[in-house]
Each structure stands twice: as structure tokens, then as C-alpha cells.
C-alpha positions in Angstrom: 117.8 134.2 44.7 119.3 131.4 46.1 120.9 131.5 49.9 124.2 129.9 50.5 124.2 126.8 52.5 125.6 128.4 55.8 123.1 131.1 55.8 120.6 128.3 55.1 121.7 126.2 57.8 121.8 130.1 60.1 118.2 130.5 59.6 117.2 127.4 60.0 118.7 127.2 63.5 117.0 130.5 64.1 113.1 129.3 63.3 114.7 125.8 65.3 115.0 127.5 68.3 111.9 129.0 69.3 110.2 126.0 67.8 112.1 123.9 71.0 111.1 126.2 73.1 107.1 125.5 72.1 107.4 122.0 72.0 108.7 122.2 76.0 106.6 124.5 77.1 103.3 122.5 76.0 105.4 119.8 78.0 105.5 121.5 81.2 102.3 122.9 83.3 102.1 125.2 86.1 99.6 123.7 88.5 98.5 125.4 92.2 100.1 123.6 95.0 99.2 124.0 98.9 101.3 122.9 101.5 99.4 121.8 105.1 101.5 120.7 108.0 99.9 117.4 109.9 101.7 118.7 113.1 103.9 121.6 115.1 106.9 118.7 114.8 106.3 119.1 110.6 105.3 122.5 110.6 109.0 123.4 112.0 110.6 121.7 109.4 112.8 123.2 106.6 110.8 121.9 103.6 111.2 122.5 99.4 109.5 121.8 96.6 111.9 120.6 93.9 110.6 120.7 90.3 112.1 121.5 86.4 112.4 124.9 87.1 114.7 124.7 90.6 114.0 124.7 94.1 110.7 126.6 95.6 111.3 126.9 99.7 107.8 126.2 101.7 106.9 129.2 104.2 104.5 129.9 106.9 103.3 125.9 107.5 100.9 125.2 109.9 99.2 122.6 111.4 95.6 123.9 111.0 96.1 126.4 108.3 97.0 125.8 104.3 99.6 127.7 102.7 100.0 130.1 100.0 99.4 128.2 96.7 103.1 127.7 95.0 103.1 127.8 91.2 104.9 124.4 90.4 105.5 122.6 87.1 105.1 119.5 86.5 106.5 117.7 83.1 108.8 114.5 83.0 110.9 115.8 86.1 109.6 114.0 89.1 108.3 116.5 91.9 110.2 115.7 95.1 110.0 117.6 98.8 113.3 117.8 100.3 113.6 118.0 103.9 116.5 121.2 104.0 117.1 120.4 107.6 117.6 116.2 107.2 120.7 114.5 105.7 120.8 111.4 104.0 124.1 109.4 103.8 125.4 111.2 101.0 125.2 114.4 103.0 122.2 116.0 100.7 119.0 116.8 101.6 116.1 114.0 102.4 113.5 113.5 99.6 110.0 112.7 99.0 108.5 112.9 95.8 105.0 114.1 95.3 103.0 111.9 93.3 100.1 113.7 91.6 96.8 111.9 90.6 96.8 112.4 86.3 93.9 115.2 86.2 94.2 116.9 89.7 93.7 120.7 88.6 94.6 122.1 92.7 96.6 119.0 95.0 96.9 120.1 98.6 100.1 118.4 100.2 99.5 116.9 103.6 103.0 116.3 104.9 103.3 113.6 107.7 105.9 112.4 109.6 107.5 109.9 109.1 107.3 106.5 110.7 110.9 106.2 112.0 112.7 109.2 112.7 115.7 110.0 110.3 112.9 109.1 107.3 112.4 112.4 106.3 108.3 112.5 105.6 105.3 111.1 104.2 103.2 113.1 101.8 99.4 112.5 100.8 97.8 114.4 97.8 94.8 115.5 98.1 92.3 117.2 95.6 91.8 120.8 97.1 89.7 122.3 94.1 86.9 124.3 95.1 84.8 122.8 92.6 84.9 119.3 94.0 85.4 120.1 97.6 82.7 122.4 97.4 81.7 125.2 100.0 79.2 124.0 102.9 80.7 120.4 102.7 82.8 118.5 104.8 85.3 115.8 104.1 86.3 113.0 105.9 89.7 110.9 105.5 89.7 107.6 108.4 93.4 106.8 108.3 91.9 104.3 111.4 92.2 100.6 110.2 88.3 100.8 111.5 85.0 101.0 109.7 83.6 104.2 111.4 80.3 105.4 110.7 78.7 109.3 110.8 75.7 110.5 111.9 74.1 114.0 111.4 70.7 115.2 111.8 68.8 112.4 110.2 71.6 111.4 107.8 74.1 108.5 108.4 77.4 107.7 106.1 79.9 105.4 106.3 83.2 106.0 106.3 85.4 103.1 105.5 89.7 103.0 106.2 90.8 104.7 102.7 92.6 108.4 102.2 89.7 108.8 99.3 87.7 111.4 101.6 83.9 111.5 102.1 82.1 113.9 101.6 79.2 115.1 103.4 77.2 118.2 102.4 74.1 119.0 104.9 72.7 122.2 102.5 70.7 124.6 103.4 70.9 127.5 105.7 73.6 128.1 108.6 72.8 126.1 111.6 73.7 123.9 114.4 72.9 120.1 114.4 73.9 117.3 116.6 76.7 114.5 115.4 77.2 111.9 116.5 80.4 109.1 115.3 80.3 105.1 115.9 82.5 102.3 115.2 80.4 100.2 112.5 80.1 97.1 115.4 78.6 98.9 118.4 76.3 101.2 116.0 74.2 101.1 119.6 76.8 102.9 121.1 78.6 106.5 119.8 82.0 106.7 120.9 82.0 110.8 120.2 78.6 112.9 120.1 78.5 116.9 119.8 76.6 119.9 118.4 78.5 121.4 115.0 77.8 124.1 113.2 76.6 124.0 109.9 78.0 127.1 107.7 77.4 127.5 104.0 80.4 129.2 103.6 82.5 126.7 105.4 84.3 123.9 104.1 86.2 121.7 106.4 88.6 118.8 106.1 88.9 116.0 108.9 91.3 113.6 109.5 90.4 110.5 111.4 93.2 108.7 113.5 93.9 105.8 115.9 95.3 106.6 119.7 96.7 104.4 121.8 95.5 106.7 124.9 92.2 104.6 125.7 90.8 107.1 127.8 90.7 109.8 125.6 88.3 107.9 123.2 89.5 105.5 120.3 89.6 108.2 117.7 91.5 111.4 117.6 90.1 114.1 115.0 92.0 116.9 113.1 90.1 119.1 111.7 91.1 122.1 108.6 88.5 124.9 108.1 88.1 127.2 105.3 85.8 130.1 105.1 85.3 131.6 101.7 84.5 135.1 103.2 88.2 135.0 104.3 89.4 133.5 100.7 87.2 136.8 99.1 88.9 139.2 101.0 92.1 138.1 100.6 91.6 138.2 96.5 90.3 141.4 96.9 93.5 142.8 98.0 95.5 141.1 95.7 
């Protein structure tokens, strides 16, 4: 039996429609995003996530403490943050947009900032899956324009002016050892020495930055732990 041409045209629409709806799905991915505030100023801020799907509000930021991950998808619709609480001259919201490196299965945010005030914010994107910032290891980011250099136990590492991080991963069991940090020219001379704690089940994140207060030392350090025992437990009553 042959079909008329409307009902032809009917069903094709019909089979067209969830075929559209395929083809933009594969398009668009859901990736894990976490937010961390660099300071209490940022961490008071009124801050969105922006994506195809709508507007996602940030809660609970802080400056020494990730977020909850936000489900966010990403496809041909830039990611922005918009700054709920700053107004361009159009009278809408400031934004940012996130730029994700191609590949990066968890990005944590780390929103700055910015320079002048009115700006809205600065965002860097950092890789925050487990499997490459691994348990036990630390990471270090020298937003400094100076070559530092890191010393533990018997171990020395460089750590040049980049946001790529470093990372350092002591092994073994949980322990404490003395650090100690120098600027690459007066490697005779530490500018910061301490005893740290080495924990397996640690995993911490350290900003490096310039301060204009000399007596306070010429590096300031922020520092973002994570302890898997916490990370289980919170799973476990999910």
C-alpha cells in the first residue's frame, strides 16, 4: 500500500525529530565543574555559570575550600561567568568566559579579581582530576614573575613563572619533613623554611604570589588541601 504524500511527509517529521535531538545531544557534554574563590572579596560575590542549558548560580564559595561540582555543558555555546552583582554599561551583568583546555575531564575554576575594579573577574582553569592531581602530591602554580626553586627532604624542583602547576609527590608513608623555598639567584639563601607534613591521603594546591610588603618575605603562599577520607565520606552519604 502506498501512503499519501501528507502522511508521508507526517512520518517523516516524526522519525526527523528525535533524530535532531541525537545529533545535539552527541554535541553537547556534561563535564564536572568546581568553583574556588582566590579571596573573601570574590568569595562574596554573586557569581553564575552561564551555559546552553541556562543560568547555574555558584553557592557556598570560599577562599580555601572547593565547591560542589556543577554539572555544566559545554557544546558550541561559549561558557561565561557573570558577575550577578556588577553592571556593565548596558545595565546586564559582567562576564567572563571560561575557557576549557580541549580534553580536561574535571576543570576547577579559580576566580580572581580583577585588576581594576569595575572589571568583573579573572578566571584560570585548572585540571582538578584525581587521576592527574593524584593523592599524596602537591601542586605548585608561581604566578611570581620569579624563578623560585623547592626543596624537600633530599629533593629540589624548580618552579618556573607559568600557571602550568608542578607537581611534587614525596611517596611513602605519613610524615613530617623540612622545606625549604629559594629564589633561583641566592639558592645560598632560603627566603621561607618549615617543617610540612607529608599525608598520603592529602593532596594540596599552592599558589605562589608577589607582595609588595618586604618585611613579610617576597612571596606570599595560598594553600588548598584536600583529604580523600573527607571526599569518601561525603560519597558515602550520597
Amino acid at each position: 500500500m502506498t501512503l499519501p504524500m501528507t502522511k508521508l511527509l507526517a512520518s517523516f517529521r516524526l522519525m526527523a525529530i528525535p533524530l535532531a535531538a541525537l545529533v545535539l545531544s552527541s554535541q553537547l557534554q556534561a563535564i564536572p565543574i568546581r568553583v574556588l574563590a582566590w579571596d573573601s572579596e570574590v568569595a562574596a560575590m554573586h557569581l553564575a555559570i552561564r551555559d546552553s542549558k541556562g543560568v547555574t548560580v555558584i553557592e557556598s564559595m570560599h577562599p580555601s575550600k572547593r565547591t560542589a561540582a556543577y554539572k555544566i555543558a559545554t557544546g558550541k555555546t561559549p561558557l561565561v561567568v557573570e558577575a550577578l552583582d556588577l553592571k556593565g554599561p548596558d545595565g546586564k551583568p559582567i562576564t567572563t568566559e571560561i575557557k576549557i583546555p580541549e580534553g580536561m575531564k574535571q576543570p576547577l575554576l579559580v576566580i580572581q579579581p580583577a585588576e581594576k575594579p569595575g572589571d568583573g573577574i579573572r578566571i584560570i582553569v585548572l585540571e582538578d582530576d584525581a587521576k592527574t592531581f593524584d593523592w599524596g602530591s602537591t601542586r605548585f602554580i608561581n604566578t611570581t614573575d620569579k624563578k623560585l626553586v623547592f626543596s624537600y627532604e633530599k629533593e629540589t624542583v624548580e618552579l618556573p613563572p607559568s600557571l602550568e602547576p608542578v607537581k611534587v609527590k614525596p611517596g611513602g608513608d605519613a610524615r613530617n619533613m623540612e622545606v625549604k623555598f629559594f629564589s633561583s639567584d641566592q639558592l645560598d639563601r632560603p627566603f621561607y623554611s618549615g617543617i610540612w607534613e607529608h599525608d598520603p591521603e592529602l593532596r594540596t594546591l599552592i599558589f605562589l604570589a608577589s607582595v609588595e610588603d618586604t618585611g613579610t618575605g617576597p612571596v606570599a603562599m595560598k594553600m588548598i588541601s584536600e583529604d580523600r577520607r573527607n571526599t569518601k565520606a561525603a560519597d558515602g552519604k550520597r
